[in-house]
C-alpha positions in Angstrom: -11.0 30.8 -68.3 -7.3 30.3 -67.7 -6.3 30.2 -71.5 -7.8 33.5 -72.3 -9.2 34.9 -69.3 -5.3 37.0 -68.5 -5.4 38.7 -72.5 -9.6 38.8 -71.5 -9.1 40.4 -68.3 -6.8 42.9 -69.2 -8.0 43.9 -72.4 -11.7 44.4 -70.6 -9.7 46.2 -67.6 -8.4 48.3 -70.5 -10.9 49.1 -72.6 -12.9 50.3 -69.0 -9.4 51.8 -67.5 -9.4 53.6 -71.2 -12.5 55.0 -71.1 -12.3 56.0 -68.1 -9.0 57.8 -68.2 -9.4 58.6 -71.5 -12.7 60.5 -70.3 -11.2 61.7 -68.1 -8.2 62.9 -70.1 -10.2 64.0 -72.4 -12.7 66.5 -70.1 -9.1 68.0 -68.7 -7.3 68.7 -72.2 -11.0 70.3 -73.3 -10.9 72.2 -70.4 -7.4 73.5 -70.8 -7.3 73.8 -74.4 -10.7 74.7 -75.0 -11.5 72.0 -77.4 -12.3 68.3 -77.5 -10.1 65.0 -77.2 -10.3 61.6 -78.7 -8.4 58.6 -78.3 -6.8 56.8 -81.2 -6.8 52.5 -81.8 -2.7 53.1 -81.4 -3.4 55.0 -78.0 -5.3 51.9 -76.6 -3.1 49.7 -77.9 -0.5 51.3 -75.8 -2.6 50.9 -72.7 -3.5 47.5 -73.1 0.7 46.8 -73.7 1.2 48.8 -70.4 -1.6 47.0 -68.7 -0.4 43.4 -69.4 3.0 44.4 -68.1 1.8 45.2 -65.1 0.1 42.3 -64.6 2.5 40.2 -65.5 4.9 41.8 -62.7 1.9 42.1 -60.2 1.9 38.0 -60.5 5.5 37.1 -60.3 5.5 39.2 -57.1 2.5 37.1 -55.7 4.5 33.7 -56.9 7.8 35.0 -55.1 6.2 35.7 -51.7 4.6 32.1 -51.8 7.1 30.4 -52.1 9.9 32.2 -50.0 9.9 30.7 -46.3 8.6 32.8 -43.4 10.9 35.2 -41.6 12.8 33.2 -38.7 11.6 33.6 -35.4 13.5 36.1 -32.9 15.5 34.2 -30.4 14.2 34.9 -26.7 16.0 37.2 -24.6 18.0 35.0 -22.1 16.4 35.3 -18.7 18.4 36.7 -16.3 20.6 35.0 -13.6 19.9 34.9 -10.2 15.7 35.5 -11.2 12.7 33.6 -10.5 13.0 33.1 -14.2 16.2 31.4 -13.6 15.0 29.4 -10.8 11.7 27.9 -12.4 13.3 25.3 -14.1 15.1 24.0 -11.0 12.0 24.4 -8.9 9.9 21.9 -10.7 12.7 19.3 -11.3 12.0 18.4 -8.0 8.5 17.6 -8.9 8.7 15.9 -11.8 11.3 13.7 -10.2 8.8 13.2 -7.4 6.3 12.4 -9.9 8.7 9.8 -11.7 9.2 7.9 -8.3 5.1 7.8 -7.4 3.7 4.0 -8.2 1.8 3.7 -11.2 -1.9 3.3 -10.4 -2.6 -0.1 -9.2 1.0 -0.6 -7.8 2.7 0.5 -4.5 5.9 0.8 -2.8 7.3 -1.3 0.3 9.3 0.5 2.6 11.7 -1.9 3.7 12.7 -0.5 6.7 9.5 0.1 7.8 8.4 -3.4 6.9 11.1 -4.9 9.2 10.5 -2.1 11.8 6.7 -3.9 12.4 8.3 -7.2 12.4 10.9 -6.5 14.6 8.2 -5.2 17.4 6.2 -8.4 16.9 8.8 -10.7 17.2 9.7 -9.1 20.3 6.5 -8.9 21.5 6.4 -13.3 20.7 9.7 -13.7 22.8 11.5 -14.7 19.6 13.8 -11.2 19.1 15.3 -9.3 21.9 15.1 -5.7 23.0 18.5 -3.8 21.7 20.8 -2.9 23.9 20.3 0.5 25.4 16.2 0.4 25.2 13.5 -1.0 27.4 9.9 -1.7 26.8 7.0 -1.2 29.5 4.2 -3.2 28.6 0.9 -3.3 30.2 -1.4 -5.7 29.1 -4.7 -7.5 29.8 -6.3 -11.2 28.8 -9.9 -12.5 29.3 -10.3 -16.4 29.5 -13.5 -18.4 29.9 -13.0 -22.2 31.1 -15.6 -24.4 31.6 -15.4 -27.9 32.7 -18.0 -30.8 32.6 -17.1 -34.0 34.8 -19.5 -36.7 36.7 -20.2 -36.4 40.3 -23.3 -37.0 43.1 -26.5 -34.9 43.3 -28.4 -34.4 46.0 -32.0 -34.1 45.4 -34.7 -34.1 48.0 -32.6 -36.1 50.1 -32.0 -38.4 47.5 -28.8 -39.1 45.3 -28.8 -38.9 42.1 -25.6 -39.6 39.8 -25.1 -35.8 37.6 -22.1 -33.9 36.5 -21.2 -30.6 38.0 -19.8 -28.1 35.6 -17.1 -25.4 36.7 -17.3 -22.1 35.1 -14.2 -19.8 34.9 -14.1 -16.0 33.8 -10.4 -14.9 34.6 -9.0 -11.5 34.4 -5.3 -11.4 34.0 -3.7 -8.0 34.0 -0.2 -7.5 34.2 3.1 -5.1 33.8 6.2 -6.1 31.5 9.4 -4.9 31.4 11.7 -5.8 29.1 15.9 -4.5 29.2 18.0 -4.5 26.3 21.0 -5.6 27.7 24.7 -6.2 26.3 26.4 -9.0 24.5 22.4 -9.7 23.2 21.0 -10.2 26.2 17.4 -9.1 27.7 16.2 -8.7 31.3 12.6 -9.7 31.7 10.3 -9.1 34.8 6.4 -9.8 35.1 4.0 -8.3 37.9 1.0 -10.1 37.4 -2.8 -9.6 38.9 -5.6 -12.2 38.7 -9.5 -11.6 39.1 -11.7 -14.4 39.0 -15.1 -15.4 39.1 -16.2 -19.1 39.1 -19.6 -20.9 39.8 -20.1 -24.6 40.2 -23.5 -25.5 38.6 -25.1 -29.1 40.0 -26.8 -30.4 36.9 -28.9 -33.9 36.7 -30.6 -34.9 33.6 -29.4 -31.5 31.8 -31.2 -29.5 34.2 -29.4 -27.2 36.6 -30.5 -27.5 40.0 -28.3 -25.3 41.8 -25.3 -23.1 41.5 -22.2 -21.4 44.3 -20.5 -18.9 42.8 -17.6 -16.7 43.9 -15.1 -13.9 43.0 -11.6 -14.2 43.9 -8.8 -11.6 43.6 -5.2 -11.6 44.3 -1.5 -10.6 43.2 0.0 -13.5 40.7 3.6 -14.8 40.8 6.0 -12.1 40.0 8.5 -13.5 37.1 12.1 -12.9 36.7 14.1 -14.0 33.4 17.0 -13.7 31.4 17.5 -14.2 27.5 20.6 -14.3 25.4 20.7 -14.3 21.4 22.9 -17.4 20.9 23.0 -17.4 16.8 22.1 -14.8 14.1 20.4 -15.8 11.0 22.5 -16.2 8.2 23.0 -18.7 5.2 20.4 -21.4 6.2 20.2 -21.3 9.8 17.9 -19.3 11.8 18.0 -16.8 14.9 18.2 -18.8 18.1 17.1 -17.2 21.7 17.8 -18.9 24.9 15.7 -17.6 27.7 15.3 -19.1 31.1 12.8 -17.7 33.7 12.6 -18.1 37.6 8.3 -17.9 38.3 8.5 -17.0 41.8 6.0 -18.3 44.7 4.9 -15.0 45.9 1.5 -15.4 44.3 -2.1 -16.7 46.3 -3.4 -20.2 45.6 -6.7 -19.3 46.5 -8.6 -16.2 47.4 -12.4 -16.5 48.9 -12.8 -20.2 48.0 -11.5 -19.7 44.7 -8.4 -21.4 42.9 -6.3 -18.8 41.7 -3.2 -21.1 40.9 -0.8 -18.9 42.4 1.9 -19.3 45.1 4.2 -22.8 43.2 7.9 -21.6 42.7 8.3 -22.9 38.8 11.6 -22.6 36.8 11.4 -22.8 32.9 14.0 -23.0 30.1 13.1 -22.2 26.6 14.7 -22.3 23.0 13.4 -20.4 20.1 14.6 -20.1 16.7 13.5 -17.3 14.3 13.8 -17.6 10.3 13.0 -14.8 8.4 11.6 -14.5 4.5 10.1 -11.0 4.4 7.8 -10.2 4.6 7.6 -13.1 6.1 9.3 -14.8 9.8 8.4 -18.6 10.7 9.2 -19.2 14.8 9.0 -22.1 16.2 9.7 -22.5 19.9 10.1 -25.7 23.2 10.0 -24.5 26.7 9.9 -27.4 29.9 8.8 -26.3 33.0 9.3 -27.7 36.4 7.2 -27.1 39.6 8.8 -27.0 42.6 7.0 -28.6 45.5 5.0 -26.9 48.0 3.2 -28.0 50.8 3.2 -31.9 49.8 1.5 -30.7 46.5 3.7 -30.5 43.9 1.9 -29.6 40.4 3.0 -31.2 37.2 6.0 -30.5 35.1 5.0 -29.1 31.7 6.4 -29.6 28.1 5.3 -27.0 25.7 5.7 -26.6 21.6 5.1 -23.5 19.4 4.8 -23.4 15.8 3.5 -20.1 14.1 4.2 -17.3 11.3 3.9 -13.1 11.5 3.4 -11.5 8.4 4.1 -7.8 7.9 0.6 -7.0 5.6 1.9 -3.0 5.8 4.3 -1.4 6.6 3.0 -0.3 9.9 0.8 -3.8 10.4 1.4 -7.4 11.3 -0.7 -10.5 11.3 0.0 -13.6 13.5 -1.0 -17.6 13.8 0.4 -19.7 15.8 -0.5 -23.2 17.5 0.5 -23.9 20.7 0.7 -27.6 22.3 1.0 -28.0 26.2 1.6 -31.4 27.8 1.2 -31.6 31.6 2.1 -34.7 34.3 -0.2 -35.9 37.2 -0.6 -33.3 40.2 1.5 -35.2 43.2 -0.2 -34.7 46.6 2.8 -36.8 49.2 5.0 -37.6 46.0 1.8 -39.9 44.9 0.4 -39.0 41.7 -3.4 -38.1 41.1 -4.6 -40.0 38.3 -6.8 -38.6 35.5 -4.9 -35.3 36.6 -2.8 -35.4 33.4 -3.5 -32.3 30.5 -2.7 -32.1 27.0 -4.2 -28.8 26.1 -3.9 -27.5 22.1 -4.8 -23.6 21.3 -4.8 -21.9 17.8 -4.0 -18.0 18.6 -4.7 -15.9 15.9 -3.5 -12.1 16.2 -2.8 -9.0 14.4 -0.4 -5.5 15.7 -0.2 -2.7 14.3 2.4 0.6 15.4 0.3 3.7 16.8 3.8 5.5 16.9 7.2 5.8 16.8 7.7 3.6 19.8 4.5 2.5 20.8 3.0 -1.4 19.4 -0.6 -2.5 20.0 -0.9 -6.3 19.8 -4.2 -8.5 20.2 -5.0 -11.6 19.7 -7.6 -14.9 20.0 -6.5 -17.8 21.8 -9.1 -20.5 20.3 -9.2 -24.1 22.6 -8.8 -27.4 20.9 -9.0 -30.2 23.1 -11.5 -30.4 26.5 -8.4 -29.2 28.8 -7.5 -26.2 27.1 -9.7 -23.0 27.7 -12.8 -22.5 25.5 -11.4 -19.2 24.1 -8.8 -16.5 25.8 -8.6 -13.2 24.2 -5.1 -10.4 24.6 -4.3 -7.4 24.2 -1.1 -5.5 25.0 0.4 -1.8 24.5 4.1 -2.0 24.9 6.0 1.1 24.7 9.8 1.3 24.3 12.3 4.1 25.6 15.8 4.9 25.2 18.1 3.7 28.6 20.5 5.9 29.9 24.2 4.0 29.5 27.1 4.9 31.2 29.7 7.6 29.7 27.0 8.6 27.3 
């Protein structure tokens, strides 16, 4: 159809266009003249000549608006200054920076200073870092220990004697205040007011089989402590923080309250090193403290070497988790400067904790205090809620 069908179309457009006008043409002349009109073959001619041209113009017209490109765009109208308009933009830069710095999923961001902010409380809560220099703490704090003890002794039975063991059963309730004073040059006040609840049985036992038990409850204020620690190195290169810390255990404790040992009422004076590396988030302590009892009525109770090994790790920002082992040796008890044999300890503990910051400036620490060997407890559990305050300092 392409090769004829333009000559087709507009000769068939013609010869209908012709009859049509030409009919038309024709019924108006006859009309006006009174008589009748007929086209000639050089009359359609014509028409079909005037047709094709305008066809031929009609296309080029449709071939030049398909090609040309569209009209260009309006620029906007500038937004005016000063406008909400204006300030959109600047609004949600903000956001998207906001959204730039979020994590990508799986991911998240440590807060450094928050990370050493729940170490720091930790550490000072393990003796190991010191209280700064115009703040205190007040801690209260509260430990449950069960003890129980197994050794041979005579049974009375229906008059007879009968060789048994006796076992000693111990629940003690420690509670006591803290206060700790940041003091200058790096230095710490520390004082301790201590209570002590207990309640301990003796059960007679021969064969296994209990055959009678004495128990009692005993109550009483403990020794009030009174110590002093100084920050003699900070860590830097490859050595480690060192504290020094010495602490006079007063006597003004009771040894014994309604038949029951409360261990109270010896004067003791301990000297202690510790030495704090950090690797957040990360800190490795280790610690030695000796302790020597002072005598008291002819009894004077054995000195004690202790050793401390143990790592806090800051798991969140506001969250720390401790381990530590602790190994105690103690000397015979000497009653007249003669020593008691078989009174000798070596008592090994694995203490297993975890603190976390409620607030600003307030720490809750527990911990799990699991025995060892047969002379440390069976199991001790802590907790403590320290809570630190700014000081008042002179000319401030």
């Amino acid at each position: 159809m392409r090769g004829c069908g333009r000559a087709g179309f507009a000769l068939w457009v013609a010869v209908c266009t012709g009859a049509t006008v030409l009919g038309d043409c024709g019924s108006t002349l006859a009309q006006e003249a009174g008589r009748p009109v007929t086209g000639t073959v050089e009359e359609l001619q014509a028409l079909v000549t005037e047709l094709l041209r305008r066809v031929e113009q009609l296309e080029r017209q449709i071939a030049a608006t398909a090609v040309s490109p569209p009209p260009p765009t309006p620029a906007p109208k500038p937004a005016p200054s000063g406008g909400a308009a204006a300030e959109a933009p600047a609004a949600r830069a903000p956001a998207r920076a906001q959204q730039t710095a979020q994590a990508s999923p799986g991911e998240f961001e440590i807060d450094e200073d928050a990370i050493d902010r729940a170490l720091e409380r930790t550490l000072v809560q393990e003796g190991v870092l010191l209280v700064p220099f115009g703040q205190a703490e007040i801690q209260p704090s509260f430990s449950y220990t069960r003890r129980v003890v197994d050794f041979p002794a005579p049974v009375e039975i229906g008059g007879q004697q009968f060789l048994g063991e006796e076992e000693s059963r111990r629940n003690e309730f420690d509670f006591a205040l803290d206060l700790r004073v940041g003091l200058p040059f790096d230095a710490q006040l520390e004082l301790e007011f201590p209570y002590t609840v207990v309640n301990a049985s003796i059960v007679n036992k021969v064969f296994g089989q209990e055959q009678d038990e004495r128990e009692n409850t005993g109550a009483g204020v403990g020794d009030i402590s009174v110590g002093l620690a100084k920050t003699l190195l900070r860590e830097a290169a490859w050595w480690p923080d060192v504290v020094a810390r010495f602490v006079w255990d007063t006597d003004t404790g009771e040894t014994r309250n309604d038949d029951v040992v409360l261990g109270g009422g010896f004067t003791e004076l301990i000297g202690q090193l510790s030495a704090t590396k950090r690797q957040d988030p990360l800190a490795f302590i280790g610690s030695v403290a000796y302790s020597n009892t002072l005598q008291k009525n002819d009894i004077e109770l054995g000195d004690q070497l202790s050793f401390t090994l143990g790592t806090v790790l800051a798991v969140t920002p506001s969250t720390s988790l401790q381990m530590f082992f602790n190994q105690q040796f103690v000397d015979d008890v000497k009653v007249d400067g003669e020593g008691i044999n078989g009174s000798d300890q070596v008592a090994s503990t694995l203490s297993i904790g975890a603190a976390s910051i409620l607030g600003a400036r307030m720490l809750l620490n527990g911990a799990v205090d699991i025995g060892l060997t047969d002379d440390a407890p069976d199991y001790a559990v802590r907790i403590a809620l320290p809570v630190r305050f700014d000081v008042p300092r002179p000319g401030r």
